[in-house]
C-alpha positions in Angstrom: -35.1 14.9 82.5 -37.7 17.1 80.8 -40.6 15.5 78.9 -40.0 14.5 74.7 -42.0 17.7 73.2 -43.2 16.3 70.2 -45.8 18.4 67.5 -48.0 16.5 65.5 -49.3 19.1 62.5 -52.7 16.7 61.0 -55.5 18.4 58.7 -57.3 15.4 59.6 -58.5 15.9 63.4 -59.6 12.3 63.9 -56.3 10.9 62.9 -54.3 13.5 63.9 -56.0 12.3 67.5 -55.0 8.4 67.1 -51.7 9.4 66.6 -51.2 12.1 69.5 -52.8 8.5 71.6 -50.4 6.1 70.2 -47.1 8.0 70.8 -48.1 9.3 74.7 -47.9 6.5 76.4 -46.8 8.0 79.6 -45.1 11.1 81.1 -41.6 10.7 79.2 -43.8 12.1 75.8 -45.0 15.3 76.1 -47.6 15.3 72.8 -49.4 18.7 71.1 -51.5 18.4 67.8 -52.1 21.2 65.6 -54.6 21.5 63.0 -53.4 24.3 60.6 -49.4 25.1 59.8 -49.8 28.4 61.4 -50.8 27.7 64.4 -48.0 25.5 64.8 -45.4 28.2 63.4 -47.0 29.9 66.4 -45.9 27.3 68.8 -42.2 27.1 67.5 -41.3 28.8 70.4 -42.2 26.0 73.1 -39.1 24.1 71.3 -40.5 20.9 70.4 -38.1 18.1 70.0 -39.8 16.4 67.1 -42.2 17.5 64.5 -44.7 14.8 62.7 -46.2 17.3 59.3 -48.5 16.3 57.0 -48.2 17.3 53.7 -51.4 20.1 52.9 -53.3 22.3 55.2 -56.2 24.6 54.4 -53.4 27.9 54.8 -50.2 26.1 53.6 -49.0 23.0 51.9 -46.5 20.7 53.5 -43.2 21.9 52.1 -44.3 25.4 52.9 -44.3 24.8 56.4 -40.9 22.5 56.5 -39.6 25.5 55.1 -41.0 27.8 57.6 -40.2 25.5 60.5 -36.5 25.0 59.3 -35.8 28.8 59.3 -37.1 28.9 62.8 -35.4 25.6 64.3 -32.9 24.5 61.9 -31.6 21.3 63.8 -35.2 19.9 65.0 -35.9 16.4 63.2 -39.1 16.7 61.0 -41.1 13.8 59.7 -43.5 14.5 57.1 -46.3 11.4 56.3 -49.0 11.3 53.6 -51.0 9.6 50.8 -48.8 7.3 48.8 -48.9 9.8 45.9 -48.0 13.1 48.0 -44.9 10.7 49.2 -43.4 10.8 46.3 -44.2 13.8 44.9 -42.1 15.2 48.1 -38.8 13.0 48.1 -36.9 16.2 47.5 -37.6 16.8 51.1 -35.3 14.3 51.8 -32.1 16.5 50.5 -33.6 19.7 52.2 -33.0 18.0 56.0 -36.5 15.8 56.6 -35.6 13.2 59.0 -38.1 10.5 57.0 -40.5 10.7 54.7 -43.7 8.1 55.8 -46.8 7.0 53.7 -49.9 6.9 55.6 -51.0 3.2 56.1 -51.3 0.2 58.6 -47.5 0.4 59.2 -47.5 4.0 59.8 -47.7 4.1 64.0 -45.5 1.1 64.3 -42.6 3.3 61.7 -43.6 6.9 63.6 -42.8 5.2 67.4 -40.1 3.3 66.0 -38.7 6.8 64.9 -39.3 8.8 67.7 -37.7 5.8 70.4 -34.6 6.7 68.0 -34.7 10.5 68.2 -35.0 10.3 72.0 -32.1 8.4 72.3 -30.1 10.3 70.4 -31.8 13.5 72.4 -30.7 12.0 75.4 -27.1 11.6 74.5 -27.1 14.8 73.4 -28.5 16.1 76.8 -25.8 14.0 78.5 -23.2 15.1 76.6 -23.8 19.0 77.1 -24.4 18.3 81.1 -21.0 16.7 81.4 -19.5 19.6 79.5 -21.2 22.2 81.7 -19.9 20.2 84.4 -16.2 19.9 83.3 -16.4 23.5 82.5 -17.5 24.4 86.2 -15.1 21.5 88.1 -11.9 22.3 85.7 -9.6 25.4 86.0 -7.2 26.8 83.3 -4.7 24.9 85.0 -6.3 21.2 84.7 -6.3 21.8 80.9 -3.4 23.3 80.2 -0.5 22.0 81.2 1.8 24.2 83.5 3.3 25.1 87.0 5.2 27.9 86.6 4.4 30.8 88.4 4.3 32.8 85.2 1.2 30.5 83.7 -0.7 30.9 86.3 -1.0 34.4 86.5 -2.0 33.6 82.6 -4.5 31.7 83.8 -5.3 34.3 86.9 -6.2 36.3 83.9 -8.0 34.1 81.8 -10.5 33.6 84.9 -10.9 37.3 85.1 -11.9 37.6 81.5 -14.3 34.9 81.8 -17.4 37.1 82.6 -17.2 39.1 79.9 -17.7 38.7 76.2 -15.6 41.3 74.9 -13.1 40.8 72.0 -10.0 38.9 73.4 -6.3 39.7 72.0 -3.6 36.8 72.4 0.0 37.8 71.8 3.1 35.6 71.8 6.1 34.0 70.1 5.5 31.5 67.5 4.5 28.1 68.9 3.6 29.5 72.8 0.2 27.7 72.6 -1.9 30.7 71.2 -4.8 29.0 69.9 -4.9 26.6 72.8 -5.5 29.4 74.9 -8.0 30.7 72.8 -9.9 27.6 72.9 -9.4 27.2 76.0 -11.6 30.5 76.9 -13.9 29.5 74.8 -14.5 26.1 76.6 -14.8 27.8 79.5 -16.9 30.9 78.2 -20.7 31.1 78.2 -20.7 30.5 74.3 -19.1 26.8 74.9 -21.7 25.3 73.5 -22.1 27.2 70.5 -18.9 26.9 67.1 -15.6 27.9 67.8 -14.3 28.6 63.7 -10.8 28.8 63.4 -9.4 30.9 60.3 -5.4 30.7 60.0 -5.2 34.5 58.3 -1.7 34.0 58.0 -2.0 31.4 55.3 -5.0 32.4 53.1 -4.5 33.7 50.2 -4.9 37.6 49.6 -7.9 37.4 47.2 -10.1 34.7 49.4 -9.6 36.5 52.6 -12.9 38.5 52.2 -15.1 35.4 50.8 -13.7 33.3 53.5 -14.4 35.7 56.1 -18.0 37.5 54.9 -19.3 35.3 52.6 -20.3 35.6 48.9 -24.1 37.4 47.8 -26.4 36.6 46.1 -25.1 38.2 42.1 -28.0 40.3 40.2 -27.3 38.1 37.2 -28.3 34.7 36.4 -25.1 33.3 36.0 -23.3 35.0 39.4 -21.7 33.3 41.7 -24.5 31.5 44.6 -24.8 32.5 48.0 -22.1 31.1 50.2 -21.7 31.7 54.2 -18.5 33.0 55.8 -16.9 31.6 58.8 -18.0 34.4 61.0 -21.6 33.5 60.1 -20.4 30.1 60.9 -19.9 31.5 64.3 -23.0 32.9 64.8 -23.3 32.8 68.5 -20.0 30.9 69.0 -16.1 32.2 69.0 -14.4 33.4 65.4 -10.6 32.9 65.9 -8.7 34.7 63.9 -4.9 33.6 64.1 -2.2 35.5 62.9 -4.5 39.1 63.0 -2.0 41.3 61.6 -2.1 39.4 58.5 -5.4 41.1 57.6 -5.2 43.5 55.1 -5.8 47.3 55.7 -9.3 47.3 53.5 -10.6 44.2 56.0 -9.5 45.6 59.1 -11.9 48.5 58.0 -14.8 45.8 57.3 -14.1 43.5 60.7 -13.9 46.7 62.7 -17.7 47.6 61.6 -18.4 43.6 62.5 -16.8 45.1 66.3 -18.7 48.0 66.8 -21.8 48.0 65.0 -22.5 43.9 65.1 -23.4 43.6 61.4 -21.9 42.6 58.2 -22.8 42.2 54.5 -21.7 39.1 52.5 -19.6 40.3 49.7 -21.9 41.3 46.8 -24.6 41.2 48.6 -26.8 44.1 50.4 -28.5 42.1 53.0 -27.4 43.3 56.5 -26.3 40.5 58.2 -26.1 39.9 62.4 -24.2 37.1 63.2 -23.9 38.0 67.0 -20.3 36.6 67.3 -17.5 36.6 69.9 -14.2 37.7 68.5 -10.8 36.4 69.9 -7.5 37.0 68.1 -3.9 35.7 67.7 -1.0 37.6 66.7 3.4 36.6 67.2 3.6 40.4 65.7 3.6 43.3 68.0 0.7 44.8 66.8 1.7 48.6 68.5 4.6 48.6 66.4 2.5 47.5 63.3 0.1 50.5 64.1 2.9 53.6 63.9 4.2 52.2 60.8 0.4 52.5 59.1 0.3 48.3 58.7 -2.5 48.1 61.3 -5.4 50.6 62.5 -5.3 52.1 65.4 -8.9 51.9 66.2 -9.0 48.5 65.3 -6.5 47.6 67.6 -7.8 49.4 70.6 -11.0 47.3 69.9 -9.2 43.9 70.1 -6.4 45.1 72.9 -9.4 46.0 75.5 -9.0 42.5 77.0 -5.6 41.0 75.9 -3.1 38.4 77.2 0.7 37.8 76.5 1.6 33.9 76.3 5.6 34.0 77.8 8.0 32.2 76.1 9.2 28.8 77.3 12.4 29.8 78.2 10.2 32.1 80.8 8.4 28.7 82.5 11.5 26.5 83.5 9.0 25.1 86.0 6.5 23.9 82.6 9.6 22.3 81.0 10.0 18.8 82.4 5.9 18.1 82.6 5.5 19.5 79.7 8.0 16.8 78.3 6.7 14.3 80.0 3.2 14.9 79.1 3.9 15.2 75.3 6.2 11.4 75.5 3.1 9.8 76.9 0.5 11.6 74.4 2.6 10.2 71.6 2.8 6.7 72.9 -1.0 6.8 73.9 -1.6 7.8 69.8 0.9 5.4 68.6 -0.5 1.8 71.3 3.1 1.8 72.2 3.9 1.7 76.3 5.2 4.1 78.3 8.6 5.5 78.0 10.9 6.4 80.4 13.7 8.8 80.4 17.3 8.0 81.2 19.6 9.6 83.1 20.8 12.7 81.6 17.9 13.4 79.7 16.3 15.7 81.7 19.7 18.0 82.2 19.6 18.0 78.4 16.5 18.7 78.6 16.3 21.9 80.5 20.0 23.0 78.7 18.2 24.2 75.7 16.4 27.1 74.7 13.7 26.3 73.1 13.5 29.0 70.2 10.7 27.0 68.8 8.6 27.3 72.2 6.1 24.6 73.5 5.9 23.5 69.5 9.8 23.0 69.4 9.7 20.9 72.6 6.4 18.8 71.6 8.7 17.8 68.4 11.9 16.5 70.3 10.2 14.7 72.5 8.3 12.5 69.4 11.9 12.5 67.6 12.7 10.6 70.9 10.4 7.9 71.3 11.0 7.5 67.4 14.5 7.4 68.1 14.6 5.4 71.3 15.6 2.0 70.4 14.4 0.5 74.4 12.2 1.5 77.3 13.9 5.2 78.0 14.5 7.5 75.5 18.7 8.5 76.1 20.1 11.6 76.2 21.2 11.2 72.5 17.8 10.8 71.0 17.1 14.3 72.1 18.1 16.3 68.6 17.5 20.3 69.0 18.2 20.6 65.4 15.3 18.6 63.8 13.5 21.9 63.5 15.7 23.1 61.3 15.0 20.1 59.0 11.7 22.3 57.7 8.2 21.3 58.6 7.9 17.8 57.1 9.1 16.3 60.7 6.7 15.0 62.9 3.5 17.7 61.4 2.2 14.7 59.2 0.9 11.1 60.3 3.0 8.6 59.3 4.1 5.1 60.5 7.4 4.6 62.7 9.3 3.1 59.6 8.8 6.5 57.9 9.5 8.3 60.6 13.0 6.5 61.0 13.7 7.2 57.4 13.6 10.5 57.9 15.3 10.7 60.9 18.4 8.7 59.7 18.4 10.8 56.2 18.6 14.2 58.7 21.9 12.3 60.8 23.1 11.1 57.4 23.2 14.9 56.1 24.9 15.9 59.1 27.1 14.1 59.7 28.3 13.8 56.1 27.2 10.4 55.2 28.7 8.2 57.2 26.6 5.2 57.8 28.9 3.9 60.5 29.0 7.2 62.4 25.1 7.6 62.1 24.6 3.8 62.9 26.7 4.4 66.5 24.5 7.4 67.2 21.1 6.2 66.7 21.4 3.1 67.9 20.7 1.2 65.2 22.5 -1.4 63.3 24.2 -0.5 59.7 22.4 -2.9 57.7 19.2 -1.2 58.4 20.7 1.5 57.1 22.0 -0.1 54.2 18.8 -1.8 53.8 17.1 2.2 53.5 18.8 2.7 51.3 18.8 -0.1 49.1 15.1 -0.4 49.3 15.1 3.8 48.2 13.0 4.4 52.1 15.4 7.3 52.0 14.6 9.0 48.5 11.4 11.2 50.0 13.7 13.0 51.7 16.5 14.1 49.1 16.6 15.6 45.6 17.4 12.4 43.4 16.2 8.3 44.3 19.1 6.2 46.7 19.6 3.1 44.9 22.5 2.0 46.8 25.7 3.4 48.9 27.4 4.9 45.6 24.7 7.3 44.9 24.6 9.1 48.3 26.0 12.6 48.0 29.8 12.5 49.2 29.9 9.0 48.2 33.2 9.3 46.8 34.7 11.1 49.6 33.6 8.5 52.3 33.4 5.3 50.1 35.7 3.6 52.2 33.5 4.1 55.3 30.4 3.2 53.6 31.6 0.1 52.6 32.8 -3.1 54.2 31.1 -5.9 55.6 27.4 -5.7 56.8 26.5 -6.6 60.0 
């Protein structure tokens, strides 16, 4: 592993010298002292991994240069020491990013090594980290992360490989819920900006009139009282992936502005006048057919040539028979792993049930049952009557938020209750579950989230009247 670079910046020669000494005790510390803040903005370049900075020089004073030195290497640590007085005249270096602030005394090699022992650690973690992902990047194929073994998906991923040397804009079409944006960060994972942001902006659900702030970023205002400077996600991508899902959602006046982005690699925040280069990778998503879009005038043509240069089309689930079953399999153990519940197996029938459906929903729609089954399951297997196609239906309250198994099976039994017009025996034979728990729901309102009006008991359900006598009688 390459040698701790660190930069020592000391007006004082003689001390500057003792503490260069003190923190090279051997070949793991690699140690340079400068004299003068410019001639160590000069050295930026050799990348130290630490920067000690006192706090005047005869060119510059010490927050002059932390300011400089930030611009230049934004994520370096930088420990600034001094007189006690200078110390606290520059605690407001402490919200601008300095790592510590140290007063120069007896204690102040012993706090200096102590600091840099604790920056080298975390460097090395850090270095470790980024070797393992370069190496799962190089030993893993499409195919180990995704999951599939149709032949369908891996000509996907036959194309994803080929894409993988260049750094063209990337289009990703598809049904709702084919895995689109695991694709997309798939590619990036595997591209050679993996180690660099991947910012995600869902286009489909911003409103209209933050679109461009969100996207560009807000100016600098000529008057006193505008609006400060914010960044936009595609400067938050500077060097990274911006993923834009659900591209057709842009409006015609944008597609204008992300177009320049494409061709000319520069934007301005909006009202500002600075031109900006954030040097960033563009991949998007789309369920629209984008061609179609362009002849009725919803989408430019030239913007869509741009993105379509490199594009892939996700197939349906119903197209990847072969994905079905491991894919099912795969999401039951996921939610068991997130819930510390053991496996679950699957009963016979299930899988015939299984592959019987359609799937309208996609990859999504399946990922869904298959958690409304190990809530539902009552044993070790889920059986074939905890698989429920409808639940979908039910809107997107089910199984999109965290919530604990008891809430879940609220839920749940309120959905069978609706169907199957209230009857608490009929529900309690189909899920498997006694009718006092039911009862129990409902006496303990567990059940009111879900409807319009609070359950305080079996005469309030809707259709009480009509099926009193089944929802009475003993309790078991």
């Amino acid at each position: 592993m390459a040698p701790c670079r660190i930069f020592i910046v000391e007006d004082d020669p003689w001390y500057g010298e003792i503490l260069k000494y003190h923190l090279s005790p051997d070949s793991e510390y690699e140690v340079h002292l400068f004299t003068s803040g410019l001639a160590c903005l000069k050295n930026l370049g050799r990348q130290p991994d630490l920067l000690i900075v006192g706090f005047s020089f005869s060119d510059m004073n010490g927050t002059e240069l932390y300011q400089k030195i930030r611009k230049t290497l934004p994520t370096v640590p930088v420990i600034v020491i001094g007189r006690p007085a200078e110390v606290r005249s520059g605690l407001h270096l402490l919200k601008q990013g300095v790592y510590d602030l140290f007063v120069k005394d007896e204690n102040t090699k012993e706090l200096l090594w102590n600091a840099v022992q604790r920056i080298r650690e975390k460097h090395h973690l850090l270095q470790q980290i980024a070797d393992l992902r370069e190496e799962l990047g190089r030993s893993y194929a499409f195919g180990h992360r995704l999951q599939a073994e149709s032949e369908a998906m891996r000509h996907l991923f036959s194309q994803m490989e080929a894409l993988l040397p260049f750094d063209h804009p990337v289009l990703i079409t598809g049904e709702a819920g084919t895995g689109k944006t695991l694709i997309a960060r798939a590619i990036h994972s595997r591209s050679a900006r993996r180690q660099k942001p991947l910012v995600t902006v869902d286009l489909g659900s911003l409103p209209a009139e933050q679109t461009e702030i969100e996207l560009f970023g807000q100016g600098k205002g000529p008057f006193a009282d505008a609006p400060g400077q914010k960044k936009g996600k595609i400067e938050e991508a500077a060097q990274g992936t911006l993923l834009l899902e659900e591209i057709a959602e842009l409006n015609p006046a944008l597609q204008g502005r992300l177009l320049r982005l494409l061709q000319e690699g520069e934007m301005v925040r909006v009202g500002g006048n600075e031109r900006i280069r954030p040097e960033v990778r563009i991949i998007a998503t789309t369920g629209r057919n984008l061609g179609e879009a362009v002849r009725k005038g919803m989408f430019r043509e030239d913007l869509y040539t741009r993105l379509s240069g490199l594009s892939i089309l996700v197939p349906p689930l119903r197209e990847r028979a072969d994905d079905l079953l491991p894919l099912a399999r795969y999401f039951l153990d996921e939610f068991c792993r997130r819930n510390h519940r053991p496996p679950i197996a699957m009963a016979g029938g299930v899988k015939d049930r299984l592959l019987g459906h359609s799937y309208p929903g996609n990859v999504r729609e399946l990922k869904t049952t298959m958690e409304t089954a190990a809530v539902l399951s009552a044993g070790p297997a889920i059986r074939p009557e905890d698989i429920v196609f409808d639940t979908r239906k039910a809107g997107p309250l089910l199984m999109t938020e965290e919530k604990t198994l008891r809430e879940h099976m609220a839920q749940i039994i309120h959905l069978y209750l609706k169907k199957y017009n209230y009857n608490v025996l009929e529900v309690a034979a189909r899920l498997g579950v006694g009718k006092s728990t039911i009862y129990k729901m409902i006496q303990d309102n567990e059940l009111s989230p879900f409807i319009e009006r609070p359950l305080t008991g079996p005469a309030a359900l809707p259709g009480a009247a009509h099926n009193r006598n089944r929802m009475s009688g003993p309790v078991s």
